[in-house]
LOSE-876236 format. One record per residue (C-alpha): residue number from 1; residue in one letter; x, y, z. Coordinates in steps of 0.05 Angstrom, whole numbers, plus 5000, padded with zeros to 4 digits. Each point is the difference from the previous one (the first is absolute). Example, Ala and Ser with C-alpha at 12.3 -4.5 7.8 and 13.67 -1.06 7.14 Angstrom:
BEGIN
[pt 1,A,[5246,4910,5156]] [pt 2,S,[5027,5069,4987]] 
//
This chain:
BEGIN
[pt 1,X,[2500,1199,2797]] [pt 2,X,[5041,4947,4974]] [pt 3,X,[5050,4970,5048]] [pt 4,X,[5067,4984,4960]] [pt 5,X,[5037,4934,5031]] [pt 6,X,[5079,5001,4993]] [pt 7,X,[5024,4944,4960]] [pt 8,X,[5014,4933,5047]] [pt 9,X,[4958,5029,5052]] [pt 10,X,[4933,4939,4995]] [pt 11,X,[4980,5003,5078]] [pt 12,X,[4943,5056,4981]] [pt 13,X,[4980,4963,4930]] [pt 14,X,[4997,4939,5045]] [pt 15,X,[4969,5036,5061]] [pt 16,X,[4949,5037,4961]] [pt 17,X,[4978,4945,4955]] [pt 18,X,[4987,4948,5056]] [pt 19,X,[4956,5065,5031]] [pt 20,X,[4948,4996,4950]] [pt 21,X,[4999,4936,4987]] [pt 22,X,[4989,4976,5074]] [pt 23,X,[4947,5063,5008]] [pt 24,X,[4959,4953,4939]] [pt 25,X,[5008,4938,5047]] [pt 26,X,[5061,4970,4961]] [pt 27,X,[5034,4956,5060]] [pt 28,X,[5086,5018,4968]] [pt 29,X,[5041,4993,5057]] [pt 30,X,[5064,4973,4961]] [pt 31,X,[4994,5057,4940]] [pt 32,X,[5060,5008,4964]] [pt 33,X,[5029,5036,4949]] [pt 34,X,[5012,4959,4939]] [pt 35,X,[5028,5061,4956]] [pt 36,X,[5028,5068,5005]] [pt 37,X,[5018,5048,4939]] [pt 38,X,[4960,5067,4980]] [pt 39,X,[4944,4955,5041]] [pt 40,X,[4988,4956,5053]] [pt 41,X,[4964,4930,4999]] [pt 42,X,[4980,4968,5069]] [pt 43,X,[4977,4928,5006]] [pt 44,X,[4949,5002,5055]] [pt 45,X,[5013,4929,5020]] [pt 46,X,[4966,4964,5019]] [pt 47,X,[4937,5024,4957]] [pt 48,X,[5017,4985,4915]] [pt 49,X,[4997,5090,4993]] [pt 50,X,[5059,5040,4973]] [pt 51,X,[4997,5075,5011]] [pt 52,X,[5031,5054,4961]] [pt 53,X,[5016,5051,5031]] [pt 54,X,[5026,5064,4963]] [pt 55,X,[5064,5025,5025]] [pt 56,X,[5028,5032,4938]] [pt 57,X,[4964,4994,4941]] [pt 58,X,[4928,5044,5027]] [pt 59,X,[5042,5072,4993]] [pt 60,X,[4993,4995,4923]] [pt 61,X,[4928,5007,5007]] [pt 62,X,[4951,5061,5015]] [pt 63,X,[4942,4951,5017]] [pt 64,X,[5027,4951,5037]] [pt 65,X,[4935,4963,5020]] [pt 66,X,[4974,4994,4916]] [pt 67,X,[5068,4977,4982]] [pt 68,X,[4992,4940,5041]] [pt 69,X,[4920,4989,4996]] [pt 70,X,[5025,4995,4922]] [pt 71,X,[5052,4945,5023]] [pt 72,X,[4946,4967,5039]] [pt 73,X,[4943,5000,4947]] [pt 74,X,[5041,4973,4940]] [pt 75,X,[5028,4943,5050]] [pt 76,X,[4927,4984,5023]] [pt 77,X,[4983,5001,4921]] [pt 78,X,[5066,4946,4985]] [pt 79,X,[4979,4956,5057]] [pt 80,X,[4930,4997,4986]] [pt 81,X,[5006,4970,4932]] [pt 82,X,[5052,4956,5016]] [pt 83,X,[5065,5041,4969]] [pt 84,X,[5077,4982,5021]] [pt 85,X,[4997,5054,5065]] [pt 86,X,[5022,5001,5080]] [pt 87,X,[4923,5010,5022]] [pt 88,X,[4976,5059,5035]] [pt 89,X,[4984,4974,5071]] [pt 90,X,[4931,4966,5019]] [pt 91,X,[5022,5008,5076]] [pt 92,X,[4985,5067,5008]] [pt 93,X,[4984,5060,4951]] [pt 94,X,[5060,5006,4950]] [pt 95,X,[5001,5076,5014]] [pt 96,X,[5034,5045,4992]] [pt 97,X,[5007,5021,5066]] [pt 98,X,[5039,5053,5042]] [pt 99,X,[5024,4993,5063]] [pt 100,X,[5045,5049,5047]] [pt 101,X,[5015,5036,4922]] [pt 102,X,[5019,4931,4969]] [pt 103,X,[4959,4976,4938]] [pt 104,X,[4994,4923,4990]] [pt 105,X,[4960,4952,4966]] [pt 106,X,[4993,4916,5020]] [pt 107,X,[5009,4942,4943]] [pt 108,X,[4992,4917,5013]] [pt 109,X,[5070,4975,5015]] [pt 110,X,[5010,4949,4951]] [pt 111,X,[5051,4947,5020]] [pt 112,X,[5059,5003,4941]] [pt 113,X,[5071,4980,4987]] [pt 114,X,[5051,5050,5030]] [pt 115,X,[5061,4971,4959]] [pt 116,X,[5042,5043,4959]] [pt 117,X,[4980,4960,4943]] [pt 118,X,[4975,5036,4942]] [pt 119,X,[4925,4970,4978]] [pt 120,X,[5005,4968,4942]] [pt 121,X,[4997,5053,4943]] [pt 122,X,[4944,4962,4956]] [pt 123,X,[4952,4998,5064]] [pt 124,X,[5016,5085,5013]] [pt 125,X,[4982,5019,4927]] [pt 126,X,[4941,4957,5001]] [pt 127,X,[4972,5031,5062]] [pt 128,X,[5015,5075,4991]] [pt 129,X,[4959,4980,4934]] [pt 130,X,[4943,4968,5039]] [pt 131,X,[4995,5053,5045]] [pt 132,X,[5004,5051,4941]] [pt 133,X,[4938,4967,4979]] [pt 134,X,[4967,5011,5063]] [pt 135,X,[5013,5070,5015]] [pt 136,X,[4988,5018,4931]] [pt 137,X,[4920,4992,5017]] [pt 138,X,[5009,5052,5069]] [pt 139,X,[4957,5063,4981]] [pt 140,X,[5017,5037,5062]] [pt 141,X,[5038,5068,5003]] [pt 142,X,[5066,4992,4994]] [pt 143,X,[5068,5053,4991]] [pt 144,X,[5039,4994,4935]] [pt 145,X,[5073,5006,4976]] [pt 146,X,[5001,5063,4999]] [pt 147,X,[4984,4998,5073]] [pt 148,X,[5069,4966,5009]] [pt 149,X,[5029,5052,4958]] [pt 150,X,[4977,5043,5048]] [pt 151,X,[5022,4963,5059]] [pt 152,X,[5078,4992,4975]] [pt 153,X,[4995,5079,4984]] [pt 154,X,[4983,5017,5071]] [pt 155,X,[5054,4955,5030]] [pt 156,X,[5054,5034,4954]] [pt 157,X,[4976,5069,5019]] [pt 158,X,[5011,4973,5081]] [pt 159,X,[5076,4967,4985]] [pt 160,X,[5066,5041,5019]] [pt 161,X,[5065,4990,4969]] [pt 162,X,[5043,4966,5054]] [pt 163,X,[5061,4960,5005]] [pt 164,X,[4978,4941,4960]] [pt 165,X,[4947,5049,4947]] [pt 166,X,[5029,5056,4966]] [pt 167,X,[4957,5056,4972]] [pt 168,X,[5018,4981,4924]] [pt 169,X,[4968,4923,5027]] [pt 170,X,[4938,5032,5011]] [pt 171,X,[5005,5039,4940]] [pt 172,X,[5008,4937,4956]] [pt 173,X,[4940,4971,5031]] [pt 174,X,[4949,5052,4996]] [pt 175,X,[5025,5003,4926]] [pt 176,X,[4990,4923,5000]] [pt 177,X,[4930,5008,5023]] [pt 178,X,[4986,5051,4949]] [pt 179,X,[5033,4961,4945]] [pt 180,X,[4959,4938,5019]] [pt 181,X,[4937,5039,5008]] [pt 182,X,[4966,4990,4932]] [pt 183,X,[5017,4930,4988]] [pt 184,X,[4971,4976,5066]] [pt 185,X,[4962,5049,5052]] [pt 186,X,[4963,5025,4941]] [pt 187,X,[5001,4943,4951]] [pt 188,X,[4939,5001,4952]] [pt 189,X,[5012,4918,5017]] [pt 190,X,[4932,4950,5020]] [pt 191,X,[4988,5006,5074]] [pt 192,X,[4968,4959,5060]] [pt 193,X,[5006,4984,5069]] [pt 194,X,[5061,4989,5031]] [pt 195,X,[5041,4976,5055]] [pt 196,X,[5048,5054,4986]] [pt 197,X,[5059,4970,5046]] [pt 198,X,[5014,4934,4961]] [pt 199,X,[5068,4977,5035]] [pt 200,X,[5018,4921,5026]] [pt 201,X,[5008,5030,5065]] [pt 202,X,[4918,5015,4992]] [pt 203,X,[4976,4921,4980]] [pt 204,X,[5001,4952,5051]] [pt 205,X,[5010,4929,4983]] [pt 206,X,[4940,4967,5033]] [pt 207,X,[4983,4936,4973]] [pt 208,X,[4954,4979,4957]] [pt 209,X,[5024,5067,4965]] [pt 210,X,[5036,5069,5013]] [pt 211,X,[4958,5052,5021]] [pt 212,X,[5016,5073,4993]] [pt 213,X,[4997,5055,5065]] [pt 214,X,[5016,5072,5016]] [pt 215,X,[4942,5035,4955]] [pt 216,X,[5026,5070,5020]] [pt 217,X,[5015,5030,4935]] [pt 218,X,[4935,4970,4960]] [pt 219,X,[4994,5046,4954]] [pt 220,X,[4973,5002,4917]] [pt 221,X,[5047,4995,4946]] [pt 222,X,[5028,4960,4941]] [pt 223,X,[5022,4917,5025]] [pt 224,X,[5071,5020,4980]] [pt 225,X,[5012,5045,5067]] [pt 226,X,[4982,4935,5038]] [pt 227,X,[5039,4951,4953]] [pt 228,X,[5063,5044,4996]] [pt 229,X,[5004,5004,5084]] [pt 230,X,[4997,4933,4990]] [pt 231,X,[5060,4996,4961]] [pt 232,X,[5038,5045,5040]] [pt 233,X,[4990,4967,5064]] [pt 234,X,[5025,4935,4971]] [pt 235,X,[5058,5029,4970]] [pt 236,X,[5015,5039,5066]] [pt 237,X,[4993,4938,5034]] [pt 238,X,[5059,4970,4947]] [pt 239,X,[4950,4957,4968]] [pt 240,X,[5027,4966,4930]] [pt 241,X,[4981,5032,4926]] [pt 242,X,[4967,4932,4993]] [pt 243,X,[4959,5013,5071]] [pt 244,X,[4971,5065,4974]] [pt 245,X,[4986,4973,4924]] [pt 246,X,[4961,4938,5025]] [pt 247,X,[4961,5044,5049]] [pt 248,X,[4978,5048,4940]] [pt 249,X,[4986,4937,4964]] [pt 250,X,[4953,4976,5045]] [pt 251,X,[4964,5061,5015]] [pt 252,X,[4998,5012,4919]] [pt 253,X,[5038,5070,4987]] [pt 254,X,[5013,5060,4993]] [pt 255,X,[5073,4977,4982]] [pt 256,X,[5061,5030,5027]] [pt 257,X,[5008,5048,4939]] [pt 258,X,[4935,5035,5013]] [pt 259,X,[5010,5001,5081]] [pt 260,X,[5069,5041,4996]] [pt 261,X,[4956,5069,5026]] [pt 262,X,[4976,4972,5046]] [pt 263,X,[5057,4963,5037]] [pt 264,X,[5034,5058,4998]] [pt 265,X,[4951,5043,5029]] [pt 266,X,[4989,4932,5059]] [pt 267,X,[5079,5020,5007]] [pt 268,X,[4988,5078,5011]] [pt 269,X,[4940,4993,5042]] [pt 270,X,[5038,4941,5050]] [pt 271,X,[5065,5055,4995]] [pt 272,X,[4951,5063,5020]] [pt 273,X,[4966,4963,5053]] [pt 274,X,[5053,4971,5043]] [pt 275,X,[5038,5066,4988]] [pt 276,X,[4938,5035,5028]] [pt 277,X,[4986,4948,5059]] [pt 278,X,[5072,4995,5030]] [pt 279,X,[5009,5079,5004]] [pt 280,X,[4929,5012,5026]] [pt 281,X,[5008,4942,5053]] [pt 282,X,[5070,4988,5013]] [pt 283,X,[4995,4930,4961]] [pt 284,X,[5032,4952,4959]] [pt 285,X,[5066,5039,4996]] [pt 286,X,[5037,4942,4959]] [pt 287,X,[4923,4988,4956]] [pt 288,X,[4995,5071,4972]] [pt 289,X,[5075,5009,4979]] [pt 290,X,[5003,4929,4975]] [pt 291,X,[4924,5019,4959]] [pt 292,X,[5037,5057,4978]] [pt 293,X,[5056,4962,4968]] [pt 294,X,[4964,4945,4966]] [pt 295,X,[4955,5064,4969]] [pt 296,X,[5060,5029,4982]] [pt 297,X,[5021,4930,4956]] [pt 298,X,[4933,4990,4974]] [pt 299,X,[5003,5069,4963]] [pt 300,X,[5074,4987,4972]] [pt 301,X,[4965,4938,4957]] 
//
């Protein structure tokens, strides 16, 4: 059974995670949660070990326990041949573990810069390229597009019109995701590994480089679904034209012509999900109407 965590409520997340690791010997008496959103990170200070610990994010999934051994294995695979990634942890076994009917996994915490200053957008194309490269040599099993598909289909099936969501909102986007279908869950495009959640909020700016965490949604599919979240996240972020053209520069296309599927369908999934999370957890009430809204723009141009 999977234990669902209100949102704001870290205590357990923090609770459960210093559990397992001080059952492995991990000595984390000043652990402390570092992030909060659909998951929870806790710095187990004073050892260098970052756990994740699922608090919103493992409902999607049937198997909970495969989705993150997939997570695990393609971060082992980065680390090991030296690509831009957070490392799984060499403290303890990564996982995935469960505990009291939370599922987490543990990652090296890498010392970075927690300004609000954007990375430079040369060095972010560059890496998401590098680690393109990297991943594109993974042979393991991993879910595809369609798989996501599948995932924003299910989360529209569980949404309720309410006073922010009408029933002709969820209308428009299950006709979105249907319009949308062809071009990019089923697109007859190249494929490869994938991080599958490309967003600045997802590279940290460790130094000598950036390196690239939260390997949740690995998945197979064409380098444009990982380029155009890129894009998106930088212009949700209110990051110049001239930001987002030097970091597709640097990474070396697709071009913003041939990404406009896929931003939008970055738009509908970001609209579906926080739609989803805030009426199944009593979340993010100004997030999921404010989601809603920019959705709403993006489809008027």
């Amino acid at each position: 059974m999977l234990f669902v965590i209100r949102s704001g409520d870290t205590s357990v997340p923090l609770a459960t995670a210093r559990a397992v690791a001080v059952a492995h010997g991990v000595e984390c008496d000043d652990a402390v949660v570092i992030a909060s959103g659909s998951n929870v990170l806790v710095h187990l200070k004073p050892a260098p070990l970052v756990a994740r610990v699922m608090v919103g994010t493992a409902v999607l999934h049937d198997d909970v326990s495969t989705w993150l051994q997939r997570e695990v294995a393609v971060g082992v695979f980065v680390a090991e041949r030296g690509g831009p990634i957070v490392p799984p942890s060499d403290l303890l076994p990564p996982g995935p573990y469960q505990h009291d009917g939370i599922w987490m996994t543990f990652w090296t915490f890498v010392p970075h810069d927690l300004s609000d200053v954007p990375p430079d957008a040369r060095e972010v194309g560059r890496s998401l390229r590098e680690l393109h490269r990297v991943l594109a040599d993974f042979s393991g099993e991993l879910g595809s597009l369609a798989g996501v598909r599948n995932d924003i289909e299910r989360q529209l099936a569980e949404v309720r019109p309410c006073s922010w969501l009408s029933a002709l909102d969820i209308d428009l986007l299950r006709y979105e995701l249907q319009r949308l279908t062809p071009a990019v869950f089923e697109t007859c495009l190249p494929t490869q590994p994938l991080h599958g959640d490309v967003s600045l909020s997802n590279v940290l700016c460790s130094r000598p480089r950036l390196l690239w965490n939260d390997l949740e949604d690995v998945c197979a599919g064409p380098i444009r679904w990982d380029v155009a979240g890129l894009v998106t996240s930088a212009r949700a972020r209110e990051r110049s034209d001239k930001y987002v053209d030097e970091m597709l520069s640097a990474y070396g296309g697709p071009g913003l012509d041939d990404l406009d599927a896929f931003v939008a369908a970055h738009g509908l999934y970001a609209a579906v999900w926080q739609t989803f999370d805030v009426q199944r957890r009593s979340c993010a009430r100004t997030t999921a109407p404010r989601g809603l809204a920019q959705w709403r723009e993006q489809l008027v141009h």
